[in-house]
N, C-alpha and C positions, 0 to 999 in steps of 0.2 A: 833638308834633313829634318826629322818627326822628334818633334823637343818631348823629352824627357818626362814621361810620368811623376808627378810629383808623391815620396814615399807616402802612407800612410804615416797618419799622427801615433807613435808610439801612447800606449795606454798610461805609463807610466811620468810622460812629462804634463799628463793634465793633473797625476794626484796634489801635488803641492798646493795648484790654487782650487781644484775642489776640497779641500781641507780648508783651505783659508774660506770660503765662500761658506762652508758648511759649518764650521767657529761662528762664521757672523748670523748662521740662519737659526742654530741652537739658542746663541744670547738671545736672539730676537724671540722665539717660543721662551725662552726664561724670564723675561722681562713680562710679555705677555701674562706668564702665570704669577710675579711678584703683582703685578696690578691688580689682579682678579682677587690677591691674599689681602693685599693692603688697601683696597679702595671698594671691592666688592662687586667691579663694573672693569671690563676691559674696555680702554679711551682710546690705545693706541694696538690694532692686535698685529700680528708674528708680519703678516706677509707687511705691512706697512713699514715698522720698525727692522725688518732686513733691509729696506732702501734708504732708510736715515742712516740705519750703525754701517752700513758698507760705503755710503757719501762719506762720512765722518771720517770712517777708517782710511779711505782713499785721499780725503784732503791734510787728516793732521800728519801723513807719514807714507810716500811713494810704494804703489806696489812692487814688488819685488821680481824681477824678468822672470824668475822660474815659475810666480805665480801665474805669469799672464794669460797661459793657452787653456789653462784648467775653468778659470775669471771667466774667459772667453766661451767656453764649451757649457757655463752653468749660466750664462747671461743669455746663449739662444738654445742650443741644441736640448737643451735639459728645461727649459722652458716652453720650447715647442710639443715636449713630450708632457708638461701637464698639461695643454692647451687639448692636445688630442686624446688625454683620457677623458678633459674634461666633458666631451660628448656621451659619454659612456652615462654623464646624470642626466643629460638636456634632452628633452622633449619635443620635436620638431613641432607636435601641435600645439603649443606654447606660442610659435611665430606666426602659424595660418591662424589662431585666434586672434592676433594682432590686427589683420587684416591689410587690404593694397593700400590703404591712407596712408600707413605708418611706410612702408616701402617709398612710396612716392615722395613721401615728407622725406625720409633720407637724402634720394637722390636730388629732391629740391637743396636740402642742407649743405650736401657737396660741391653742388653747382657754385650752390649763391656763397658759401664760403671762401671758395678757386677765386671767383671775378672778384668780391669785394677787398678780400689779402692781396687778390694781385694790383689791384688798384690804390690799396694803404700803401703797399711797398715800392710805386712808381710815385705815389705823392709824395715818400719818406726819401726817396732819391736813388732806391734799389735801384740796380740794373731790372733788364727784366725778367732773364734768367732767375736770377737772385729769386726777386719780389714772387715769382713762379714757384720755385721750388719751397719758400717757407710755405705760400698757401697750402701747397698740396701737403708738406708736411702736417698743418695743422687739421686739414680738412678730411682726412683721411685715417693714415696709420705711420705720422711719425717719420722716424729715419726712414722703417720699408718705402713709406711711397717718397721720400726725397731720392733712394736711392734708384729705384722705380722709373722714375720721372727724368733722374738728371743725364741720361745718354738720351734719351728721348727729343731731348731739347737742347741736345750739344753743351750741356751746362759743364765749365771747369772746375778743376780740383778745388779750388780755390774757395769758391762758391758753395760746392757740397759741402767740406771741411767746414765752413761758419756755419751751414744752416745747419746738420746735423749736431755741432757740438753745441750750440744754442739749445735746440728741440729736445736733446737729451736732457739737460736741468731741467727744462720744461715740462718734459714729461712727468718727472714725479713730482712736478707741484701740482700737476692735474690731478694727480691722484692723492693726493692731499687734500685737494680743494674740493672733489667731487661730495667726498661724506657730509662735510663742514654743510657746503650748500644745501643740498638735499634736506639736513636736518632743517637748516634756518628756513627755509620754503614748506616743512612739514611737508616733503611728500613721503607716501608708503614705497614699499618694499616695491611692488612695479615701477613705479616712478622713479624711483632712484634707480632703479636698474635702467631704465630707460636712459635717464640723463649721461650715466657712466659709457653705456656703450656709444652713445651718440655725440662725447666729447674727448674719451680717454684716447690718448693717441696708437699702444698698442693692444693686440689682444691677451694678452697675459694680465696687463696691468688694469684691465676691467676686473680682474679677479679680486686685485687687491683695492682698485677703488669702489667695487659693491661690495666686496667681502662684512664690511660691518652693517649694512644693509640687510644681512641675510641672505639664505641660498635661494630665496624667490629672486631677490635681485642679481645675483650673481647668472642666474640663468638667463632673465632678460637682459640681462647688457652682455651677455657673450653674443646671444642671436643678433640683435642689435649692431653689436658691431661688427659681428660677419657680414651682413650686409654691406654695411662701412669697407670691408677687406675687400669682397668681391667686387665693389667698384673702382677698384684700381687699376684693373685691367680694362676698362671702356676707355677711364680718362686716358691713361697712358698714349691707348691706339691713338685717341683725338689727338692731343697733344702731337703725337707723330706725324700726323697727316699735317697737324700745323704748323709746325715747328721741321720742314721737309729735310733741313739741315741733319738731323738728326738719324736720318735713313731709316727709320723705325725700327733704331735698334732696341729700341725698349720692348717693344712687344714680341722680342723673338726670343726672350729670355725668360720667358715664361715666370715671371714674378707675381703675376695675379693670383697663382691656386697653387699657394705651395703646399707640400706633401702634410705639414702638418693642419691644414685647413681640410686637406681631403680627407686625414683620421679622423677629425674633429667629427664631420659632417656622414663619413660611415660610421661610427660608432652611434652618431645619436639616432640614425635612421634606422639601427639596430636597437637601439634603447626604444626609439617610439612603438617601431614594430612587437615589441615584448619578448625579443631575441636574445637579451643580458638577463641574466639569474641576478633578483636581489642583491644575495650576497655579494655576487662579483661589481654591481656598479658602488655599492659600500665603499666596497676597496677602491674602485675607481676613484673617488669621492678622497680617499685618506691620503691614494698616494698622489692627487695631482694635486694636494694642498699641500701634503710635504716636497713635493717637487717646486712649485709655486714660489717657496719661501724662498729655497736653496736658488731659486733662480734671479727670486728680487734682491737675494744679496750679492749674488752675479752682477746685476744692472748695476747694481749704488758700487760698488767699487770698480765698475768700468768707464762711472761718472767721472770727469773732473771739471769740474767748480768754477776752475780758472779758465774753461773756455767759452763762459759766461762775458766776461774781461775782453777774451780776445774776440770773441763774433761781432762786436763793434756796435754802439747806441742805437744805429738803425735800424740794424736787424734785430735786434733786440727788442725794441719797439716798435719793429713790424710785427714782430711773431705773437705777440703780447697783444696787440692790439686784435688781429685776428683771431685770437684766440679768444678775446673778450667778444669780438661779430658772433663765433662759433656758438660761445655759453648764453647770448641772450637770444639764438634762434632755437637752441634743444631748450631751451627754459620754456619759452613758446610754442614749440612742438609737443613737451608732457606736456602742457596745459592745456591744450587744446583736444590730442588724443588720448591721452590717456584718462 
């Protein structure tokens, strides 16, 4: 018997938490512009401080069920839509100026990231599933490729649920961490764009860890990390063929080029081409930074804090520790190519 169609999401049970999500994205631009009155310098700008006040919010006080699908809809789906306007600024000749170094340096970075995480995480005493699924989390794009990855490799629930709730706090310390460094190393506006795409875990959240870098940086760590996205679908397949347990169910689910990397990647080949009127990538430009925001405060209150606690000290200090392999090969990488 043919199971049941599952209904469409009603419009109306997302409004509560895009309200709540869009409260947290407002304070975060108000804050923003208190800084800029009282200090003369924004320290901390909108898209960063939506993922601190929506962490905050989400640990002093539980979200509320009727928030959660709206939380949910402004954490990806409203996310993935500024990601794909954001081609609408990006410039493909931007990436062929970069040249086949910088490509080959990525897929080195991926490589040597996989082997050397999966190797902290079998000396740490991971399983190997486990030790597997944080590298790739680290070495790639985060939950996507744990999620990616873990039918690939027959990996259990168990397993996913720690690495993903680990890698989620994790991720917005990357993007905390990304400006901080950058400044302390004095690199320019490429360089830092460089370092973000080449370490942040997804692609929205290079937005917010170049954003104070400037829009040269923001555009080189989005290409940058497409790169990063696009190889998720080679490892997956390897992984498949190695991992035979797995049936290659990863790679039938088409996780490597999702619909929003394909908007990403038409609009800018229409950008480069001189296909987009000024005016219209302007707007491109406003609305996927107000999208952006609305979306990092999505994330921060989809965080919780306390699954820090429960992914357990050695996963913990796997993911961390690869994550440290990660930032002193891209450190090495800008300084050599860029």
């Amino acid at each position: 018997m043919a199971r049941a169609q599952k209904p469409p999401m009603p419009i109306r049970s997302l409004l509560p938490g895009l309200a709540f999500a869009s409260a947290i994205a407002l304070a975060a631009f108000a804050l923003e512009q208190v800084q800029l009155a009282l200090l003369g310098k924004v320290w901390l700008d909108a898209l960063v401080l939506a993922i601190l006040l929506g962490a905050c919010a989400r640990s002093l006080r539980p979200v509320p069920d009727a928030c959660t699908r709206g939380i949910t809809f402004a954490a990806k789906p409203v996310m993935e839509w500024a990601v794909a306007l954001m081609g609408a600024t990006v410039s493909l000749g931007a990436l062929a100026g970069m040249g086949a170094g910088l490509v080959a340096a990525i897929v080195a970075l991926i490589a040597l990231t996989i082997a050397l995480g999966y190797a902290l995480g079998r000396w740490l005493g991971l399983s190997g599933r486990m030790a597997l699924l944080v590298a790739c989390g680290n070495a790639i794009c985060g939950n996507s490729a744990i999620a990616a990855v873990a039918p690939a490799i027959d990996a259990d629930g168990d397993d996913v649920a720690a690495s993903i709730g680990f890698t989620a706090v994790l991720g917005i310390a990357v993007v905390l961490i990304v400006p901080v460094l950058a400044g302390a190393l004095h690199l320019d506006a490429v360089r830092g764009g460089m370092l973000a795409g080449l370490t942040v875990y997804a692609v929205p959240q290079v937005l917010a860890a170049a954003h104070p870098l400037g829009p040269i940086a923001v555009q080189v760590g989005a290409l940058v990390k497409l790169v990063r996205v696009l190889m998720l679908g080679p490892v997956v397949a390897v992984l498949s063929l190695v991992h035979r347990g797995g049936g290659g169910r990863g790679v039938a689910k088409g996780r490597s080029f999702p619909l929003f990397i394909l908007g990403f990647l038409a609009l800018a080949v229409a950008h480069t081409a001189g296909m987009i009127p000024p005016a219209l990538c302007d707007a491109a430009h406003h609305a996927s930074l107000l999208l952006t925001v609305l979306a990092m405060a999505g994330l921060g209150l989809s965080v919780d804090l306390a699954l820090v606690a429960r992914a357990g000290l050695r996963v913990s200090a796997s993911a961390i520790l690869c994550l440290m392999v990660l930032f002193a090969m891209a450190v090495l990488i800008v300084r050599v190519l860029a």
